[in-house]
PDB file of N, CA, C and O in Angstrom, chain B, residues numbered from 101:
ATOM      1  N   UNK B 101      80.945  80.442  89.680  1.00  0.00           N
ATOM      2  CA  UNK B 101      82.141  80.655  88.903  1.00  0.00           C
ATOM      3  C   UNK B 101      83.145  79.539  89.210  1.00  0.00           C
ATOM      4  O   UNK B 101      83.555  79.300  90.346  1.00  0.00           O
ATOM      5  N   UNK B 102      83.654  78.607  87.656  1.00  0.00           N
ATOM      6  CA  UNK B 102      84.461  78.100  88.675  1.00  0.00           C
ATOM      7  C   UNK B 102      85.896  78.097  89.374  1.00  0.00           C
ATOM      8  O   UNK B 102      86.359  79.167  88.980  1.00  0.00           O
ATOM      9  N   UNK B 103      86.538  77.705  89.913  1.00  0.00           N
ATOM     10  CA  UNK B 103      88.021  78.360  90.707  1.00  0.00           C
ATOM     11  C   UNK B 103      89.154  78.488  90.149  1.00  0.00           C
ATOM     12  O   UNK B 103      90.143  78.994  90.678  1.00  0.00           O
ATOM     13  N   UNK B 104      89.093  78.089  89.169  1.00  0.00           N
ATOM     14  CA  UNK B 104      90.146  77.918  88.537  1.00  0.00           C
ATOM     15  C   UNK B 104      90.126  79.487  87.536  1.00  0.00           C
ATOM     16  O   UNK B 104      91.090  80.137  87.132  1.00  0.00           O
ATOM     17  N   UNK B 105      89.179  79.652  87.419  1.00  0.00           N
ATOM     18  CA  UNK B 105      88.400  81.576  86.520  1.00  0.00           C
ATOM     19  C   UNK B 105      88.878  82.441  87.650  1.00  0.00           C
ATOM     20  O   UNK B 105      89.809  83.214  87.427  1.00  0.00           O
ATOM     21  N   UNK B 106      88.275  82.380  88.960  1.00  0.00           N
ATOM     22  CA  UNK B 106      88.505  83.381  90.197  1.00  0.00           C
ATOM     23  C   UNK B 106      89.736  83.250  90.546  1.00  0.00           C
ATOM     24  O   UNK B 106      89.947  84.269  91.203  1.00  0.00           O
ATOM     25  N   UNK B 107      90.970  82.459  90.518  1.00  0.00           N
ATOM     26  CA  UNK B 107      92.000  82.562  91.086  1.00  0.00           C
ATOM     27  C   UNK B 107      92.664  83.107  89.698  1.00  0.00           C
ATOM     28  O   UNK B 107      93.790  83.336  90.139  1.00  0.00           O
ATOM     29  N   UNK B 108      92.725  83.441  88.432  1.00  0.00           N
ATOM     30  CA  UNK B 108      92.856  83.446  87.094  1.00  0.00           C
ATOM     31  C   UNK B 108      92.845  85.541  87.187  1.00  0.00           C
ATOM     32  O   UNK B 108      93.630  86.481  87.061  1.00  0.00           O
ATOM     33  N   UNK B 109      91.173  85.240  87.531  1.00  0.00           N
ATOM     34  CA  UNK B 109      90.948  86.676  87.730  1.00  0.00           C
ATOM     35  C   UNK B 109      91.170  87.499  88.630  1.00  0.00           C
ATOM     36  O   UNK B 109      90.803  88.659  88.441  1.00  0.00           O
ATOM     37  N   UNK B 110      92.190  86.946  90.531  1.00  0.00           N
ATOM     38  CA  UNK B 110      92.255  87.681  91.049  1.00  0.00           C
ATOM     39  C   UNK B 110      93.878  87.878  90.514  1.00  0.00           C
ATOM     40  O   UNK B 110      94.331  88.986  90.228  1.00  0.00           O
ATOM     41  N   UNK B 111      94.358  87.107  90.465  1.00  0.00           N
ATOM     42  CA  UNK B 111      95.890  87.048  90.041  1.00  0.00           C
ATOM     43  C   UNK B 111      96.082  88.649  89.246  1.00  0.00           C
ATOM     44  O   UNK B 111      96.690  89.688  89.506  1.00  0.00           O
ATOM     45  N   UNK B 112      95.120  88.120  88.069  1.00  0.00           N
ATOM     46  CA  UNK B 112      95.019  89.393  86.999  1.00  0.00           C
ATOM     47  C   UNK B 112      94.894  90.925  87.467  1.00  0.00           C
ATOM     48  O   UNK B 112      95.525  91.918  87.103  1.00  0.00           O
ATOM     49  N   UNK B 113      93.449  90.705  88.771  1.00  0.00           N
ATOM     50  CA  UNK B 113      93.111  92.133  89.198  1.00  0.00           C
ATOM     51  C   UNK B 113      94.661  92.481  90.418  1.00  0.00           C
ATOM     52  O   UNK B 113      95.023  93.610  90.747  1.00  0.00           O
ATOM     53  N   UNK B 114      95.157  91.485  90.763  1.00  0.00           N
ATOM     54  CA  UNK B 114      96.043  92.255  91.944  1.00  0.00           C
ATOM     55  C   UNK B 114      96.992  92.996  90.959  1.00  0.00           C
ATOM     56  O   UNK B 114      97.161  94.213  90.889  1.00  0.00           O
ATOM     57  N   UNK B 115      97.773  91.698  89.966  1.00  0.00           N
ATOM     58  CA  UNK B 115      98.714  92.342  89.060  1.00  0.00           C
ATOM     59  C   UNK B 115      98.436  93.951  88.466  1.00  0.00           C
ATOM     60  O   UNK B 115      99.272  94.854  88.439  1.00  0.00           O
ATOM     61  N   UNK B 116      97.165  94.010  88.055  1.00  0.00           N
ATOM     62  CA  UNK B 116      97.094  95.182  88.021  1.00  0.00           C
ATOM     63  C   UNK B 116      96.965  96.130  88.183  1.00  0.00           C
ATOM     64  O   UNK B 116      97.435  97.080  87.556  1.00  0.00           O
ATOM     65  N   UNK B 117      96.036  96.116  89.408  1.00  0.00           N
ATOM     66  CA  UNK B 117      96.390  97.019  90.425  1.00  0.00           C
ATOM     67  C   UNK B 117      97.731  97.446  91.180  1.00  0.00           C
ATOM     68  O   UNK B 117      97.797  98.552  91.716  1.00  0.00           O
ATOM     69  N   UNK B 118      98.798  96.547  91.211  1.00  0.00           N
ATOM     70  CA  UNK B 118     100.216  97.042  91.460  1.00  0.00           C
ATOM     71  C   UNK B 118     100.057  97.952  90.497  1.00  0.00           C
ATOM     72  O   UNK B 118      99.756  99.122  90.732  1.00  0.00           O
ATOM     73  N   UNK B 119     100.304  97.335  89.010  1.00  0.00           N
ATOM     74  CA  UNK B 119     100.859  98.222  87.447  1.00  0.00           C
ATOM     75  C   UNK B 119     100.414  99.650  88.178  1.00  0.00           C
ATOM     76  O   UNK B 119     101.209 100.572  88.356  1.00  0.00           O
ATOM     77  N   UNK B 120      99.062  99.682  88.559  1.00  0.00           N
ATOM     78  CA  UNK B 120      98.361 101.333  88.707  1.00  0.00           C
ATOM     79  C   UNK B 120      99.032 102.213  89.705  1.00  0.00           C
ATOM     80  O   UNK B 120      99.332 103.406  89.769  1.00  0.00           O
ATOM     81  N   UNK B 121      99.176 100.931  90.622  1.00  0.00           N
ATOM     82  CA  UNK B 121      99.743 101.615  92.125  1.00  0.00           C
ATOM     83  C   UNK B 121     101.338 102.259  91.743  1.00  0.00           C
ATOM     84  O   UNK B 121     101.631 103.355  92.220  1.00  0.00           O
ATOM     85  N   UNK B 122     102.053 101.732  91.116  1.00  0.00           N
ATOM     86  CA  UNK B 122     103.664 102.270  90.567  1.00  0.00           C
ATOM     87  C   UNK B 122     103.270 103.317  89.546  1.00  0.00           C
ATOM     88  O   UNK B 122     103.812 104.422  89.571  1.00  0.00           O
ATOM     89  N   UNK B 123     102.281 102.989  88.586  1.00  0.00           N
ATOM     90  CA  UNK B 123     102.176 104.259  88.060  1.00  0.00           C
ATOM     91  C   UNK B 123     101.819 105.433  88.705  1.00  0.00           C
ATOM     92  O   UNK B 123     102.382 106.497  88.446  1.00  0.00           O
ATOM     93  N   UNK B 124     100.802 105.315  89.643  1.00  0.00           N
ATOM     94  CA  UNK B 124     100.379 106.305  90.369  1.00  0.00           C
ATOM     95  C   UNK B 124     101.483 106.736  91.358  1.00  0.00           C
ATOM     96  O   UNK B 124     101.345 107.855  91.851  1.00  0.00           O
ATOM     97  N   UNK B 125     102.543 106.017  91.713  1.00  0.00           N
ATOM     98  CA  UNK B 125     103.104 106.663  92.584  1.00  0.00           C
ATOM     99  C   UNK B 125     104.026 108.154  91.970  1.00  0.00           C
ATOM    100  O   UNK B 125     104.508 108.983  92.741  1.00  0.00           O
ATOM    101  N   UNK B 126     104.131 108.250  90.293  1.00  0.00           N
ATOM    102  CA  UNK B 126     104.688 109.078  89.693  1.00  0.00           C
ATOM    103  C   UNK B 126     103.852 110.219  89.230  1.00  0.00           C
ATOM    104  O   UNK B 126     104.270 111.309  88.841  1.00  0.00           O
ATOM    105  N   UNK B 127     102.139 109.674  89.357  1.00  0.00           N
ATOM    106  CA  UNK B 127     101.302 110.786  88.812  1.00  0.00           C
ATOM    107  C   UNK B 127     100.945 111.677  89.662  1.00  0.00           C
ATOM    108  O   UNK B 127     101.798 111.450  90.520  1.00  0.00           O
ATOM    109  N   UNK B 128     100.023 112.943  90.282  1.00  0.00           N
ATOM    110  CA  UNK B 128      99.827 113.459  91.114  1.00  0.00           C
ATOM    111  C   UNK B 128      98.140 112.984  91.353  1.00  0.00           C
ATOM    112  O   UNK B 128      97.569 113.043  92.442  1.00  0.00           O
ATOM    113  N   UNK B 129      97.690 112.640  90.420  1.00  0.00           N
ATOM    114  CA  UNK B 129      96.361 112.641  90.324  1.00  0.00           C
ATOM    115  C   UNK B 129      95.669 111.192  90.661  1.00  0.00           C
ATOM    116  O   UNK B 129      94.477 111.043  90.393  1.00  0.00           O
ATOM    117  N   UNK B 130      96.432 110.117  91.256  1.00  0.00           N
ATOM    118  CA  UNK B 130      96.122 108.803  91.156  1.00  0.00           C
ATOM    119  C   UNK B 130      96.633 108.512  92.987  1.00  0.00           C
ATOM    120  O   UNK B 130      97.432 109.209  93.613  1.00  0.00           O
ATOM    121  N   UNK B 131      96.276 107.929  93.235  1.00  0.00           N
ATOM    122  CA  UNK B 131      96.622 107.154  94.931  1.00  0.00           C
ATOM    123  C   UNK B 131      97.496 105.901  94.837  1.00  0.00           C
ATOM    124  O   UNK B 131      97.181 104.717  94.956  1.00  0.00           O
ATOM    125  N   UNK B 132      98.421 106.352  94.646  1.00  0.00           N
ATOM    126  CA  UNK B 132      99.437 104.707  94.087  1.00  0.00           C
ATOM    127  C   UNK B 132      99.678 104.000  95.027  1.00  0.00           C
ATOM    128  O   UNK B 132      99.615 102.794  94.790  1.00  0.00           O
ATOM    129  N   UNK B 133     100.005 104.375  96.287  1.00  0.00           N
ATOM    130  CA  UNK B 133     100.091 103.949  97.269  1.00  0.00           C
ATOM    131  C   UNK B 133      98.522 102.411  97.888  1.00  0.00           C
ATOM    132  O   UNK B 133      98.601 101.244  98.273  1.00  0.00           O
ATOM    133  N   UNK B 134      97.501 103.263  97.672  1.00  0.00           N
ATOM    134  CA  UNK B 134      96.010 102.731  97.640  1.00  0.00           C
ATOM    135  C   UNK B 134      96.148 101.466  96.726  1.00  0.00           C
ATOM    136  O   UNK B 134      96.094 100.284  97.066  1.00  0.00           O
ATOM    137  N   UNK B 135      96.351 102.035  95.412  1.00  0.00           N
ATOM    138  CA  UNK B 135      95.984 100.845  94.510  1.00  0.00           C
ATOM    139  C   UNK B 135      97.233  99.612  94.828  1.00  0.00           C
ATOM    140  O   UNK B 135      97.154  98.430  94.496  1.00  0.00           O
ATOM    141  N   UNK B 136      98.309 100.231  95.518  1.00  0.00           N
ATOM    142  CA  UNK B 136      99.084  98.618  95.934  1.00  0.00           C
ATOM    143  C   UNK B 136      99.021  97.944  96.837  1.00  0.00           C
ATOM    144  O   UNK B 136      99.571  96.851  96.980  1.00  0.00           O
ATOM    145  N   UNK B 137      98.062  98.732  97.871  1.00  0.00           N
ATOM    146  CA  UNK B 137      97.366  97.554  98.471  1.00  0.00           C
ATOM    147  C   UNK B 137      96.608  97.135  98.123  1.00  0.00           C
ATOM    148  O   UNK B 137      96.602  96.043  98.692  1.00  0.00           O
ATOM    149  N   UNK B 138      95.603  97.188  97.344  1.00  0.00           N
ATOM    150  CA  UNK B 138      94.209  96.285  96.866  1.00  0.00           C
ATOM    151  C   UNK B 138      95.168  95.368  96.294  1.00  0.00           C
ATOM    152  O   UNK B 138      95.048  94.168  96.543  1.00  0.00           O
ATOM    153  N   UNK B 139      96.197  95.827  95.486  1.00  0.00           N
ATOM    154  CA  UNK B 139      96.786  94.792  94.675  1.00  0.00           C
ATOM    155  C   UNK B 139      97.240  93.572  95.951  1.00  0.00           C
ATOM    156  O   UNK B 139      96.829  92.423  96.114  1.00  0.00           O
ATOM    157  N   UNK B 140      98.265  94.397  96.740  1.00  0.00           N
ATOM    158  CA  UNK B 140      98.931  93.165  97.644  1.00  0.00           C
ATOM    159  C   UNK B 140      97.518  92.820  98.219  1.00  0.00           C
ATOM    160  O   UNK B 140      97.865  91.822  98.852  1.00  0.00           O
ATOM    161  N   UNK B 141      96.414  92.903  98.416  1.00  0.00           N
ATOM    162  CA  UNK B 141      95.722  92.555  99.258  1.00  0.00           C
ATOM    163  C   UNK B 141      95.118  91.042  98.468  1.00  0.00           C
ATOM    164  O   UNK B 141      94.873  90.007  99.087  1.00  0.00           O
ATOM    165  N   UNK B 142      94.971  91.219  97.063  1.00  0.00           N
ATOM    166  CA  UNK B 142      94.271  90.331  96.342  1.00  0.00           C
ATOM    167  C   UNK B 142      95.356  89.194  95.905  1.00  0.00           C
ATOM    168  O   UNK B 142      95.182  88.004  95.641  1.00  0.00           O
ATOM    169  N   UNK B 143      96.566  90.009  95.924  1.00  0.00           N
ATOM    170  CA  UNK B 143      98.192  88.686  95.654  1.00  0.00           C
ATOM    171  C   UNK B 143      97.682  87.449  97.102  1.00  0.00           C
ATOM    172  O   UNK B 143      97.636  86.226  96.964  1.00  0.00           O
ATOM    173  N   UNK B 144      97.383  88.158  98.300  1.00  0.00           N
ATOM    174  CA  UNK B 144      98.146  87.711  99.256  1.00  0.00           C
ATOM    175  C   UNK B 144      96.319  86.380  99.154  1.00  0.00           C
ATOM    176  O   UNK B 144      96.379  85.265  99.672  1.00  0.00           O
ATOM    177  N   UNK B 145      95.404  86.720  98.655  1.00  0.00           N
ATOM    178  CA  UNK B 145      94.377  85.456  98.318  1.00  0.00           C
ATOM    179  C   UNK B 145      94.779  84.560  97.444  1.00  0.00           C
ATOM    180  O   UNK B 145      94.309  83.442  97.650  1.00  0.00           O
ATOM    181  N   UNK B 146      95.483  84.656  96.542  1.00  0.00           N
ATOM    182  CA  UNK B 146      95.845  83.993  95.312  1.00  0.00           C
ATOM    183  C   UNK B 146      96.890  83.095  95.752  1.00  0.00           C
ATOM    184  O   UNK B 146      96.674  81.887  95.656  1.00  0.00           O
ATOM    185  N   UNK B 147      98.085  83.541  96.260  1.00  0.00           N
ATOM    186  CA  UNK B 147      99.529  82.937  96.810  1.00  0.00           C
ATOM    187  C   UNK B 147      99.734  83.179  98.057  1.00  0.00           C
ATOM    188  O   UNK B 147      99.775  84.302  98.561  1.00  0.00           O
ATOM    189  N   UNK B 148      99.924  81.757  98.821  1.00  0.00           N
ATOM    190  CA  UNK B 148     100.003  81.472 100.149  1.00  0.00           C
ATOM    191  C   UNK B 148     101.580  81.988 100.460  1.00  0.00           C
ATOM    192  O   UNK B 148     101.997  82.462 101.517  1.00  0.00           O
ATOM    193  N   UNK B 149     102.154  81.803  99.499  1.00  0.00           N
ATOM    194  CA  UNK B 149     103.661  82.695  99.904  1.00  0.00           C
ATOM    195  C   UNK B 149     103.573  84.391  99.974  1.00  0.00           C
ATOM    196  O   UNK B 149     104.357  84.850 100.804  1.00  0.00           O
ATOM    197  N   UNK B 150     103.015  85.087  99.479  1.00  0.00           N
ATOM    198  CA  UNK B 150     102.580  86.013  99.468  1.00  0.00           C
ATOM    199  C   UNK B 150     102.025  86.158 100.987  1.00  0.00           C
ATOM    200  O   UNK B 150     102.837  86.212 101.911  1.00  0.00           O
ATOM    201  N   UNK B 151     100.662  86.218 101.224  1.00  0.00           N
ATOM    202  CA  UNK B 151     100.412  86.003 102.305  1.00  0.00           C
ATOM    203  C   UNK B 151     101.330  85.549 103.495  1.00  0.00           C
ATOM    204  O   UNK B 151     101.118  86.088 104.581  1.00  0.00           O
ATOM    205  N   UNK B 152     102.176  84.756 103.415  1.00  0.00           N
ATOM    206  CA  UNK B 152     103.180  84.878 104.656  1.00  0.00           C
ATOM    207  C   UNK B 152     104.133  86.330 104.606  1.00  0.00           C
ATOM    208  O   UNK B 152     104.299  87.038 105.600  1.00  0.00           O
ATOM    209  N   UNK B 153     104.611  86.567 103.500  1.00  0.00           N
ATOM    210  CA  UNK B 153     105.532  87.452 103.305  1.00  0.00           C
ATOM    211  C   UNK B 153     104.303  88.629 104.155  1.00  0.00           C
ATOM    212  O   UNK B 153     104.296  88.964 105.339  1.00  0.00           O
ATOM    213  N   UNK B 154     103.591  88.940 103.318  1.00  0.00           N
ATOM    214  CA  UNK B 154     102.880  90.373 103.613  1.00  0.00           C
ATOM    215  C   UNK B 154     102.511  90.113 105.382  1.00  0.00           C
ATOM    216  O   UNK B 154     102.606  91.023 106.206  1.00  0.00           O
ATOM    217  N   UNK B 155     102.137  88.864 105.684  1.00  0.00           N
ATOM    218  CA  UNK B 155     101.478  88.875 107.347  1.00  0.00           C
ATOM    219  C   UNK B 155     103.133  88.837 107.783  1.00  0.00           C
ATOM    220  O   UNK B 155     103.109  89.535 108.797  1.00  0.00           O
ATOM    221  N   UNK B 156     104.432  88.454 107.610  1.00  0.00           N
ATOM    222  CA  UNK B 156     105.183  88.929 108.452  1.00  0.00           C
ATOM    223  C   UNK B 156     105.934  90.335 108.679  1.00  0.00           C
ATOM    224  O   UNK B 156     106.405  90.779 109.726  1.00  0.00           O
ATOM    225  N   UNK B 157     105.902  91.080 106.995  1.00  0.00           N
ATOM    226  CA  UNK B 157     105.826  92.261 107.101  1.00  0.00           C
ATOM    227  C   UNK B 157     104.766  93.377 107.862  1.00  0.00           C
ATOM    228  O   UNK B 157     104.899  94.594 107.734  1.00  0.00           O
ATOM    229  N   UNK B 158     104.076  92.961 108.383  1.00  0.00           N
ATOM    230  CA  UNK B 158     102.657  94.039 109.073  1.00  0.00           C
ATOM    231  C   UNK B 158     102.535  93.766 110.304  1.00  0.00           C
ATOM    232  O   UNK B 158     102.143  94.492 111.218  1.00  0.00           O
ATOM    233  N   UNK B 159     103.050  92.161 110.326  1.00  0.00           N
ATOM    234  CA  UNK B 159     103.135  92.210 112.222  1.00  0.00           C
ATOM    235  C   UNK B 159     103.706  93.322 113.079  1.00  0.00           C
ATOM    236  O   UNK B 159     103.035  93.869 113.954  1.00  0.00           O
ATOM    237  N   UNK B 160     104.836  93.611 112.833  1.00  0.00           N
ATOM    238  CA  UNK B 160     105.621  94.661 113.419  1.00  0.00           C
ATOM    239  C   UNK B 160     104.908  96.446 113.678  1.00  0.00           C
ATOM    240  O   UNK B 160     105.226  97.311 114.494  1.00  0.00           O
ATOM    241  N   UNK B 161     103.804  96.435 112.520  1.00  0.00           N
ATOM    242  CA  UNK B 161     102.542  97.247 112.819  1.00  0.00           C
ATOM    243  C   UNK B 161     100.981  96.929 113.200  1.00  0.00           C
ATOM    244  O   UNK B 161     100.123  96.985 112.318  1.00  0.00           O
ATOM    245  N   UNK B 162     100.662  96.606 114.502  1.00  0.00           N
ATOM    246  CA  UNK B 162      99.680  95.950 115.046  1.00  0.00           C
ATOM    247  C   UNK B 162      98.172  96.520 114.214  1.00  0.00           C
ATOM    248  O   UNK B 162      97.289  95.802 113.745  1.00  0.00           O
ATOM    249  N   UNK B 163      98.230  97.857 114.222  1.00  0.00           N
ATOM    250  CA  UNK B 163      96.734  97.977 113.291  1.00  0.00           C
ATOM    251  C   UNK B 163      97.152  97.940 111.927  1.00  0.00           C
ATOM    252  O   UNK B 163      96.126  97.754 111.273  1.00  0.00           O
ATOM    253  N   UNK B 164      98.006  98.010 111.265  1.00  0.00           N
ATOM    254  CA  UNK B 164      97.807  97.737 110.216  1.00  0.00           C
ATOM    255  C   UNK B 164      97.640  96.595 109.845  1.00  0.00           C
ATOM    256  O   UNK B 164      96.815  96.296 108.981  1.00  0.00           O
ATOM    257  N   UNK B 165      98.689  95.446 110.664  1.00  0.00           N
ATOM    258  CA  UNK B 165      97.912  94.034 110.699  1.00  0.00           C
ATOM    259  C   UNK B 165      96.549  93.625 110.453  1.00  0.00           C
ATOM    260  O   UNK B 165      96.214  92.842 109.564  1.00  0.00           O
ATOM    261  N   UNK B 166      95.697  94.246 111.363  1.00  0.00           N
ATOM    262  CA  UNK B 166      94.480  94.151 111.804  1.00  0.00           C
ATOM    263  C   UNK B 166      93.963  94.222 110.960  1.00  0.00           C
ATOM    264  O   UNK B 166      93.314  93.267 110.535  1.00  0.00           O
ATOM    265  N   UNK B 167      94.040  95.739 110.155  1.00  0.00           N
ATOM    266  CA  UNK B 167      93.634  96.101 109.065  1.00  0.00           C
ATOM    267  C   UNK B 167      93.657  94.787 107.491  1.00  0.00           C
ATOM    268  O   UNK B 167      92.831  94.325 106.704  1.00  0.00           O
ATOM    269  N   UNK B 168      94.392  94.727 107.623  1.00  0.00           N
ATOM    270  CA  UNK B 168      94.664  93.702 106.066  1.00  0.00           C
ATOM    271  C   UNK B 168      94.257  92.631 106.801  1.00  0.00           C
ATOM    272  O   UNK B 168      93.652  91.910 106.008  1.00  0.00           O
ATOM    273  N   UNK B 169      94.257  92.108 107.928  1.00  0.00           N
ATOM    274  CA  UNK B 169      93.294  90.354 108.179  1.00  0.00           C
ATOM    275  C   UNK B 169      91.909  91.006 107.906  1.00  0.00           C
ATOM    276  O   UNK B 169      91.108  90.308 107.285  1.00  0.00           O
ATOM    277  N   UNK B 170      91.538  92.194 108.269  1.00  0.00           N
ATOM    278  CA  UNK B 170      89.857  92.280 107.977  1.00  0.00           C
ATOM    279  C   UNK B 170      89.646  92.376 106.567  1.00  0.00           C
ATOM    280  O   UNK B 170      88.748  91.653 106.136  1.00  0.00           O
ATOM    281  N   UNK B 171      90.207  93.038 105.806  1.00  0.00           N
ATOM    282  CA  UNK B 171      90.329  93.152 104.724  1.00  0.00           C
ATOM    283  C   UNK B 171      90.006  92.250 104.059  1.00  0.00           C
ATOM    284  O   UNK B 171      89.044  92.184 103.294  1.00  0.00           O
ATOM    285  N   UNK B 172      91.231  91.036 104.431  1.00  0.00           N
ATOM    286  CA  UNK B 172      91.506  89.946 103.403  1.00  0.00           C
ATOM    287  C   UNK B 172      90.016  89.047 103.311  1.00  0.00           C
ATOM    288  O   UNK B 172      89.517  88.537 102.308  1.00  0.00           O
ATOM    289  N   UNK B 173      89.500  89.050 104.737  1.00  0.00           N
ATOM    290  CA  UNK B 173      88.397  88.179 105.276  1.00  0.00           C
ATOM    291  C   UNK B 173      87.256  88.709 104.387  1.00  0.00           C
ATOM    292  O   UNK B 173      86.555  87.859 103.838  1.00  0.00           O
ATOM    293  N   UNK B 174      86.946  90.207 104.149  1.00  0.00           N
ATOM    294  CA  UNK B 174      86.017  90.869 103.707  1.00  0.00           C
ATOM    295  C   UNK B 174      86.284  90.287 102.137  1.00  0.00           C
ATOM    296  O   UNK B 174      85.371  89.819 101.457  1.00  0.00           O
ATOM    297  N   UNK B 175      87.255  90.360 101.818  1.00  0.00           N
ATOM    298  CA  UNK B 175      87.247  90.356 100.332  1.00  0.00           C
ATOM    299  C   UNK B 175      86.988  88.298  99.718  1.00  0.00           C
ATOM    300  O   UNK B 175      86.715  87.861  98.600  1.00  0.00           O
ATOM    301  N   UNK B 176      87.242  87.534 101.076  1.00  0.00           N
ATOM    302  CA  UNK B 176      87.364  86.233 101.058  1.00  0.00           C
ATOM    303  C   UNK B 176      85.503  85.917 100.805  1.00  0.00           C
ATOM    304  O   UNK B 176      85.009  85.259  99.889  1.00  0.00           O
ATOM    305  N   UNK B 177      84.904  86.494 101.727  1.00  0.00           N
ATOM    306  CA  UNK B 177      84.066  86.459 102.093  1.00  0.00           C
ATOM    307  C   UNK B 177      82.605  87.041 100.375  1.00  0.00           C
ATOM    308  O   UNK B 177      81.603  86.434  99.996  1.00  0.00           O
ATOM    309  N   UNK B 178      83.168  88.260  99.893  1.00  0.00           N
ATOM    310  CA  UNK B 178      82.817  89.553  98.580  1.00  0.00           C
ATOM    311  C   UNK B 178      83.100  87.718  97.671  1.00  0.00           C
ATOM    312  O   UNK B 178      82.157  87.032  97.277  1.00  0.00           O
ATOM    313  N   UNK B 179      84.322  87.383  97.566  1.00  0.00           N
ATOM    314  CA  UNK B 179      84.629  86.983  96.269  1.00  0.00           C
ATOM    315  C   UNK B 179      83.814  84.578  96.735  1.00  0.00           C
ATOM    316  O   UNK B 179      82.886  83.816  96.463  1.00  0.00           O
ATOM    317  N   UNK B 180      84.649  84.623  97.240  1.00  0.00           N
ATOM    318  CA  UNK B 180      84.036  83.495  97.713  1.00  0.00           C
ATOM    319  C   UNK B 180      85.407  82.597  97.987  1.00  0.00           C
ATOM    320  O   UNK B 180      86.461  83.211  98.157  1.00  0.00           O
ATOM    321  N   UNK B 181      85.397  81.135  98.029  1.00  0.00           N
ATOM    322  CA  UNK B 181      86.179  80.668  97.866  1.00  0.00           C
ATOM    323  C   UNK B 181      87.315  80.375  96.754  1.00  0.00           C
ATOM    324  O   UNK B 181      87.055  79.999  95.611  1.00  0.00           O
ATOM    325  N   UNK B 182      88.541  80.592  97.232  1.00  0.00           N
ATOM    326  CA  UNK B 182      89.814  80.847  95.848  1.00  0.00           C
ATOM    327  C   UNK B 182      90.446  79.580  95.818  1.00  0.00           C
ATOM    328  O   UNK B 182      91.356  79.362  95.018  1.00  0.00           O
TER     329      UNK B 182
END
């Protein structure tokens, strides 16, 4: 695929996964909370500003840190190079 499609298409999937995650935070039946992290998780591959913002927000929580570097690595790793 080439990179310029995958950074195109993660942009797209984080964006929308926020949209879901705010909607869901009003529905009872949806995990809104869930879907805004996949979203921030896939922003923070796409935009290196992102990624600072979100790694200095999570420092201050050591596993959740942890959590989103494995994450990010897993999903770096799933999607390939961005």
């Amino acid at each position: 695929m080439p990179r310029k499609f995958k950074r195109l298409l993660i942009l797209s999937l984080g964006i929308l996964f926020i949209v879901v995650g705010i909607i869901g935070l009003a529905l009872p039946f949806l995990q809104g909370i869930l879907f805004i992290a996949i979203g921030s998780i896939l922003l923070s591959l796409y935009s290196a500003k992102f990624r600072a913002w979100a790694e200095s927000h999570t420092r201050k929580f050591p596993k959740l840190h942890a959590l989103v570097v494995k994450t990010e690595s897993w999903i770096s790793k799933l999607v390939g190079e961005v």
